[in-house]
Backbone atoms as SQL, in Angstrom:
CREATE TABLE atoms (id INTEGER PRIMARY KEY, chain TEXT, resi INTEGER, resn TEXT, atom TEXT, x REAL, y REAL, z REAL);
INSERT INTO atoms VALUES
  (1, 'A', 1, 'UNK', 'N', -15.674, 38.943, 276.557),
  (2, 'A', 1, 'UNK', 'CA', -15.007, 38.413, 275.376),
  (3, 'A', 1, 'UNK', 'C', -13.630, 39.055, 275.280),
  (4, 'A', 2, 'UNK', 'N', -13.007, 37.657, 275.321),
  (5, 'A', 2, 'UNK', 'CA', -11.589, 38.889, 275.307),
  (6, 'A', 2, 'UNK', 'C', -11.027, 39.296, 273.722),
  (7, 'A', 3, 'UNK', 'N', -10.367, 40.684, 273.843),
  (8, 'A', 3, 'UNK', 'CA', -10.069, 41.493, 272.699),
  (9, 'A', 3, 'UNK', 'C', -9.494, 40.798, 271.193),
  (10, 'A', 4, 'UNK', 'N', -8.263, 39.920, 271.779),
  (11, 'A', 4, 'UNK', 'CA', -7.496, 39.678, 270.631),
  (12, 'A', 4, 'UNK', 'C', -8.458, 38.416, 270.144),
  (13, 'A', 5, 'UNK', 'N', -9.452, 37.580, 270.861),
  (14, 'A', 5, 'UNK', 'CA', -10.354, 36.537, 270.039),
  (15, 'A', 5, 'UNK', 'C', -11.455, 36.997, 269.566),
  (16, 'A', 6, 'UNK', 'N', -12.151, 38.257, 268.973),
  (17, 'A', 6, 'UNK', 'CA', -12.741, 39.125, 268.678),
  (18, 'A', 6, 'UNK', 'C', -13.299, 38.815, 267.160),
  (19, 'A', 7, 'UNK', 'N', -11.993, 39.058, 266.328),
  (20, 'A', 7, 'UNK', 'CA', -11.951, 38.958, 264.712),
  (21, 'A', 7, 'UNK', 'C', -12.160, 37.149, 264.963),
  (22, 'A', 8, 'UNK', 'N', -11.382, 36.626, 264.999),
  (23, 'A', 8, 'UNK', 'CA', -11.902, 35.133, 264.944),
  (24, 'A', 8, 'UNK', 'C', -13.301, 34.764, 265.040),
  (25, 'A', 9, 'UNK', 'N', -14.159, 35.208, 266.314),
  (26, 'A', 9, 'UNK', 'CA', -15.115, 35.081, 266.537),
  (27, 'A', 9, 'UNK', 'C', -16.236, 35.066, 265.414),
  (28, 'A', 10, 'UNK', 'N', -15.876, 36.902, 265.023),
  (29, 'A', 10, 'UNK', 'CA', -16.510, 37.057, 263.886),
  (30, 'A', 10, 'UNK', 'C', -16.285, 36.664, 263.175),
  (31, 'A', 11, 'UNK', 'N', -15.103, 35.486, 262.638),
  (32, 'A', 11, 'UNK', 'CA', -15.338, 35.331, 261.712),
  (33, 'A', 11, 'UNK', 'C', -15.582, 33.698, 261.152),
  (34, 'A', 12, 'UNK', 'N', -15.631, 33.070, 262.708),
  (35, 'A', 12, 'UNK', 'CA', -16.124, 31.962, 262.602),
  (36, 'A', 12, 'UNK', 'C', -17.861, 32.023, 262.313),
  (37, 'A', 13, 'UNK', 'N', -18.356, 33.187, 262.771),
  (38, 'A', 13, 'UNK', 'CA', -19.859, 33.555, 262.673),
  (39, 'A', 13, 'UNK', 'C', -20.365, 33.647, 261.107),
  (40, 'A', 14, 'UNK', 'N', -19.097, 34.463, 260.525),
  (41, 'A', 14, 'UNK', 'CA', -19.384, 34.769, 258.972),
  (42, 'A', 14, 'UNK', 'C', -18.780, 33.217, 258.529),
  (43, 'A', 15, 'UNK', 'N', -18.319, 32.491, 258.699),
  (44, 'A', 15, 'UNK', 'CA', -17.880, 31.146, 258.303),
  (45, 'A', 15, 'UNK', 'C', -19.302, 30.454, 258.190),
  (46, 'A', 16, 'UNK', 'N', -19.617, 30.563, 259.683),
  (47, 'A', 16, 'UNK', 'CA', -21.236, 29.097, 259.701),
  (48, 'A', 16, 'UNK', 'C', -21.910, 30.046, 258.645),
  (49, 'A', 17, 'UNK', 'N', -22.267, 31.151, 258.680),
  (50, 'A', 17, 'UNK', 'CA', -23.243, 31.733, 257.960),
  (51, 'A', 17, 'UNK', 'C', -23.283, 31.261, 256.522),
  (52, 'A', 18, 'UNK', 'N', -21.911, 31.581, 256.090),
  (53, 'A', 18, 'UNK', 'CA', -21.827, 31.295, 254.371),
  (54, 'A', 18, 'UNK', 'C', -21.381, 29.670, 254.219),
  (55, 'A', 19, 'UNK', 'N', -21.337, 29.151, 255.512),
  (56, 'A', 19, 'UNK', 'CA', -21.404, 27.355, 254.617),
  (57, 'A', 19, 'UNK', 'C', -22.764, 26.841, 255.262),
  (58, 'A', 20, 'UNK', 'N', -23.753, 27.320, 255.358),
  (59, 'A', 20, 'UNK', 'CA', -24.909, 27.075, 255.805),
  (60, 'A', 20, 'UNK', 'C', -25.509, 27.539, 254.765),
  (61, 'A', 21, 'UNK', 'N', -25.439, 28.763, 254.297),
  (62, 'A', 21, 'UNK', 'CA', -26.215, 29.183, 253.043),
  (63, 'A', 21, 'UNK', 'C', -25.556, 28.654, 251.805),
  (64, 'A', 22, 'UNK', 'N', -24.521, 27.652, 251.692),
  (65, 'A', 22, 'UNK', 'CA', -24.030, 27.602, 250.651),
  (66, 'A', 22, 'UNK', 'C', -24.526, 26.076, 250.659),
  (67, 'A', 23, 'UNK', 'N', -24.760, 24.962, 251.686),
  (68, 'A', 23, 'UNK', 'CA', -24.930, 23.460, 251.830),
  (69, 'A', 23, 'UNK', 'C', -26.403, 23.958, 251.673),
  (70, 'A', 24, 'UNK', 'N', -26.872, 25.124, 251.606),
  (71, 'A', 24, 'UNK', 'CA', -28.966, 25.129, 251.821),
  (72, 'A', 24, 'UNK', 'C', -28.807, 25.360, 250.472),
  (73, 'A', 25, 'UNK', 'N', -28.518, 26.154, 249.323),
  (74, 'A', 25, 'UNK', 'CA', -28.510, 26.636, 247.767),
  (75, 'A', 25, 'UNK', 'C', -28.266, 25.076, 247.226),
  (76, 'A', 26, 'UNK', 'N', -26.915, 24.801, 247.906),
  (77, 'A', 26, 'UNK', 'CA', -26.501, 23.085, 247.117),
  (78, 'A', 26, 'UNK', 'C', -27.010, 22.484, 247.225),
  (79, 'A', 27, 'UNK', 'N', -28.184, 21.867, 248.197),
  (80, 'A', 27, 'UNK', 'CA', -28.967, 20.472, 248.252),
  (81, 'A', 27, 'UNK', 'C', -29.979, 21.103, 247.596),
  (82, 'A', 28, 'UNK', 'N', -30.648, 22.032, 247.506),
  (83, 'A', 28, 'UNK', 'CA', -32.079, 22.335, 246.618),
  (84, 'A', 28, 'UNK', 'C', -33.396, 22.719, 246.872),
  (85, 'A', 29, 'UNK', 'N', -33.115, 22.002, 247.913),
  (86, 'A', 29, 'UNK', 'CA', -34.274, 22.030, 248.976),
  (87, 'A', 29, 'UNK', 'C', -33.993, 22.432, 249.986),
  (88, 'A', 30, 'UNK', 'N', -35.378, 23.618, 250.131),
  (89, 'A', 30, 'UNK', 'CA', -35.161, 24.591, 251.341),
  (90, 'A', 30, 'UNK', 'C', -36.569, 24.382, 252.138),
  (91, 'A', 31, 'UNK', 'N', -37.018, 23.501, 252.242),
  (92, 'A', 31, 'UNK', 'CA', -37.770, 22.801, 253.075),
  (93, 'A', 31, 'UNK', 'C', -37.383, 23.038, 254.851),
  (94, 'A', 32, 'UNK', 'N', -38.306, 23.436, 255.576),
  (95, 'A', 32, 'UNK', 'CA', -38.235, 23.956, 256.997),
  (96, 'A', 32, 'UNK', 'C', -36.783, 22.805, 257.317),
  (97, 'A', 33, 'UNK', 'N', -37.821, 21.438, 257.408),
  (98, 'A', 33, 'UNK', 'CA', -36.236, 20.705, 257.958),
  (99, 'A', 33, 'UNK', 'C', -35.498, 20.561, 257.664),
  (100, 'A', 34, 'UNK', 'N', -34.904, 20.677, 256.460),
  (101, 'A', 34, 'UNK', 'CA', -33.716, 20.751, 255.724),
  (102, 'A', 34, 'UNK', 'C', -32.873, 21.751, 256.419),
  (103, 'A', 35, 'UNK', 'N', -33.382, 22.784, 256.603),
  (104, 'A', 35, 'UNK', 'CA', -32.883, 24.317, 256.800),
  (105, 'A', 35, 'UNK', 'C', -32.481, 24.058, 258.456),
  (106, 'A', 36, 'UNK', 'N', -33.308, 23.635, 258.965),
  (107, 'A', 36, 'UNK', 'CA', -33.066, 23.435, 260.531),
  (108, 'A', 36, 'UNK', 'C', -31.805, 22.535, 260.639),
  (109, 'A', 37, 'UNK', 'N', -31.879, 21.856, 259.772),
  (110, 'A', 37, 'UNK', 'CA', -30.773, 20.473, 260.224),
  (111, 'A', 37, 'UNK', 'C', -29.507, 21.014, 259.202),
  (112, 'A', 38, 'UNK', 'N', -29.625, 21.750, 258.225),
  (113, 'A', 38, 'UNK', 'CA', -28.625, 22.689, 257.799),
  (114, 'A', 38, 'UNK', 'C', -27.949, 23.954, 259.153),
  (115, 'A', 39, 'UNK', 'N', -28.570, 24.352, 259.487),
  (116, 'A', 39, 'UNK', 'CA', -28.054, 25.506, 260.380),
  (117, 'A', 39, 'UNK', 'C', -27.332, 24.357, 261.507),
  (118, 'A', 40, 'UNK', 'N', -28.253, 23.769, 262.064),
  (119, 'A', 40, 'UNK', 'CA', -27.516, 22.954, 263.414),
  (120, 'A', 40, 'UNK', 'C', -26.057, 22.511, 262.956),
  (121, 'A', 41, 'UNK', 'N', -25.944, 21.841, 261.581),
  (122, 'A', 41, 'UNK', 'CA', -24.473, 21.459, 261.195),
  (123, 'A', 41, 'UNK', 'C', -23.834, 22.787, 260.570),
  (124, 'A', 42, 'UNK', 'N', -24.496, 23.832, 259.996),
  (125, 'A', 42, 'UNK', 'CA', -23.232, 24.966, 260.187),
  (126, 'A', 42, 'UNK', 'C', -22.396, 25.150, 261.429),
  (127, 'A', 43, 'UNK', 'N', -23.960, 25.489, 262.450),
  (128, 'A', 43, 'UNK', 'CA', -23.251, 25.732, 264.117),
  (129, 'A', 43, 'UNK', 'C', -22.101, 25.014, 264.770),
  (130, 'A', 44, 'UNK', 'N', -22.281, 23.614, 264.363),
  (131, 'A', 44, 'UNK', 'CA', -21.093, 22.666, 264.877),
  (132, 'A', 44, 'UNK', 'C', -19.711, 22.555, 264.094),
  (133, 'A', 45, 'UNK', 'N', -20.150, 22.961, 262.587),
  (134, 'A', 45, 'UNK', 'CA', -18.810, 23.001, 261.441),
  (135, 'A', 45, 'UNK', 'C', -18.244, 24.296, 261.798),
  (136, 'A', 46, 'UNK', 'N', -19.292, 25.445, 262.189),
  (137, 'A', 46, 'UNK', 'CA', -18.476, 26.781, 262.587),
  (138, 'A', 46, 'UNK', 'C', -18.157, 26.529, 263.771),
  (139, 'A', 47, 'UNK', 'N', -18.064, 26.153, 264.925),
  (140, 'A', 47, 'UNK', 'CA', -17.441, 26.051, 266.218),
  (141, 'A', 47, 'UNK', 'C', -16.453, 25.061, 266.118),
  (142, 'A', 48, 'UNK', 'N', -16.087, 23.827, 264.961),
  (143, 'A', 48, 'UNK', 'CA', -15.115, 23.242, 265.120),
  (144, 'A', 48, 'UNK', 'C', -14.163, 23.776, 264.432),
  (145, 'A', 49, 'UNK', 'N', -14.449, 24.556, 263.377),
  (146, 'A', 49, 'UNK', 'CA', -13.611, 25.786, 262.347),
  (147, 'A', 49, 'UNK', 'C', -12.885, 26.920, 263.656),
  (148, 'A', 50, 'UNK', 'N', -13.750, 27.395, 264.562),
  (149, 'A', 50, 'UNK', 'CA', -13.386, 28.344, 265.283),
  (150, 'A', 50, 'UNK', 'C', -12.034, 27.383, 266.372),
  (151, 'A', 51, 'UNK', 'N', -12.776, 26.705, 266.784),
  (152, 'A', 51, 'UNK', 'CA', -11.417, 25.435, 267.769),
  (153, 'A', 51, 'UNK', 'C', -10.192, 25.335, 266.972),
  (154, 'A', 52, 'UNK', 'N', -10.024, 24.919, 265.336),
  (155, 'A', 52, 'UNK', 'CA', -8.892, 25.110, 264.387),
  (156, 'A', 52, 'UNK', 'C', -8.272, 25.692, 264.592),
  (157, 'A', 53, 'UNK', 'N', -9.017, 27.042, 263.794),
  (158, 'A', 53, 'UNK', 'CA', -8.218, 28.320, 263.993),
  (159, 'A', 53, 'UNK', 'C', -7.917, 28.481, 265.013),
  (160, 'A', 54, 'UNK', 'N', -8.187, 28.771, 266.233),
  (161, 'A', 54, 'UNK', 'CA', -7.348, 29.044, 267.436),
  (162, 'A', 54, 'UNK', 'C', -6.409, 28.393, 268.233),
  (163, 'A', 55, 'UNK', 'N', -6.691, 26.833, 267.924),
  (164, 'A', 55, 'UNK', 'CA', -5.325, 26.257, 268.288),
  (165, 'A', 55, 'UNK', 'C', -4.253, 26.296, 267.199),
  (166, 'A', 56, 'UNK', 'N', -4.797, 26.961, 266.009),
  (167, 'A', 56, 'UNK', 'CA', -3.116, 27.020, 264.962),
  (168, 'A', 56, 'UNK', 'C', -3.112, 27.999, 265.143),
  (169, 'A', 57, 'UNK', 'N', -3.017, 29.344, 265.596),
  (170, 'A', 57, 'UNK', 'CA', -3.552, 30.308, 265.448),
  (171, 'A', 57, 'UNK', 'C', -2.430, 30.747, 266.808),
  (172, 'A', 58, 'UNK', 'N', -2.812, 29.727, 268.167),
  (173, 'A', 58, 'UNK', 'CA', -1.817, 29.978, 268.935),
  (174, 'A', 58, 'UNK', 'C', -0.410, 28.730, 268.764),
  (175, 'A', 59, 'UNK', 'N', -0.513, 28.510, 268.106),
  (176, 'A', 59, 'UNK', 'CA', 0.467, 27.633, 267.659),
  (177, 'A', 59, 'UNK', 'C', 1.717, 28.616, 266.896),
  (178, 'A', 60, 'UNK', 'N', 1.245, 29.524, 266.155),
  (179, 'A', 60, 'UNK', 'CA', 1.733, 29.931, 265.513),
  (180, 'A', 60, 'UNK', 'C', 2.558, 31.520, 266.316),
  (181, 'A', 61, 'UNK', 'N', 2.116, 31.491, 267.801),
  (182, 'A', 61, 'UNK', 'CA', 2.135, 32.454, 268.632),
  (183, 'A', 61, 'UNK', 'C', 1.368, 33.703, 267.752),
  (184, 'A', 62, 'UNK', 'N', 0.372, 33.732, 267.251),
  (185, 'A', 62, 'UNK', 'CA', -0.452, 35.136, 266.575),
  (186, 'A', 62, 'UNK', 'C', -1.860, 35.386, 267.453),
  (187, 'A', 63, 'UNK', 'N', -1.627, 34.421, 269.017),
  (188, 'A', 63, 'UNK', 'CA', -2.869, 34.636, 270.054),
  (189, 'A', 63, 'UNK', 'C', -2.032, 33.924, 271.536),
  (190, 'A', 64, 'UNK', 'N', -2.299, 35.070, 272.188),
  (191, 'A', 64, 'UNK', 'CA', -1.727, 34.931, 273.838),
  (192, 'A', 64, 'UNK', 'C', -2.142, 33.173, 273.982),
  (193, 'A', 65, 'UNK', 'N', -1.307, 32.748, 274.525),
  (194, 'A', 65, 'UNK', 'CA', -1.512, 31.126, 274.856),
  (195, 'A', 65, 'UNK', 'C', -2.034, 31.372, 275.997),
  (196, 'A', 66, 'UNK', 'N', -3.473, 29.598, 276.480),
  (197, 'A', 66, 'UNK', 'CA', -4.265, 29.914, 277.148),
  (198, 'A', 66, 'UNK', 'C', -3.620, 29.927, 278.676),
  (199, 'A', 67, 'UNK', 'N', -4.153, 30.283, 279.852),
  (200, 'A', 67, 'UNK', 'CA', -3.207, 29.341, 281.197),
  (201, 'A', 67, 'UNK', 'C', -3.863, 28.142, 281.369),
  (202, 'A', 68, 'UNK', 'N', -3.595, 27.293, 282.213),
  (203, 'A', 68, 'UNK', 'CA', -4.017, 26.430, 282.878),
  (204, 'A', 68, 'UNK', 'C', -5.348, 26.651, 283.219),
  (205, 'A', 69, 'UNK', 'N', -6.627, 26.074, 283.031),
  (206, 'A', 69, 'UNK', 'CA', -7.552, 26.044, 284.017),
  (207, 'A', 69, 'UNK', 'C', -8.739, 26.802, 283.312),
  (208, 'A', 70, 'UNK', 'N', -8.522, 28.018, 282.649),
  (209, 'A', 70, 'UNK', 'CA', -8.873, 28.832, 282.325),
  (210, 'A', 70, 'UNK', 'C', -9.349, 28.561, 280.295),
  (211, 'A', 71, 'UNK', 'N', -10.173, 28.886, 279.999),
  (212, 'A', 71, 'UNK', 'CA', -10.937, 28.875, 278.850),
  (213, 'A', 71, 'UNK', 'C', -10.660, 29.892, 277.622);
């Protein structure tokens, strides 16, 4: 994991966490599948939150731009 995408990481992690627990409190129901199909759409709302931030993020030059080829 490289260094300077570190804090992002974490904090796309603390992102899914608290809009997963916040869409599970708001619908009411905490019913197994609810909760399952709640987490799966945190996971994808926090990984498209994390893609955001890092392309504005290097947009803004505040993260080494990526090279070619490379992830």
């Amino acid at each position: 994991m490289s260094r300077p995408l570190l804090p992002l990481k974490a904090g796309a992690i603390v992102f899914t966490l608290l809009w997963t627990a916040w869409m599970t409190w708001w619908s009411g129901s905490f019913s197994s599948a609810n909760v399952v199909i709640l987490a799966l759409c945190g996971a994808a709302v926090g990984y498209l939150w994390y893609r955001a931030m890092r392309w504005q993020f290097e947009r803004m030059g505040m993260l080494p731009r990526r090279e070619n080829g490379t992830k």
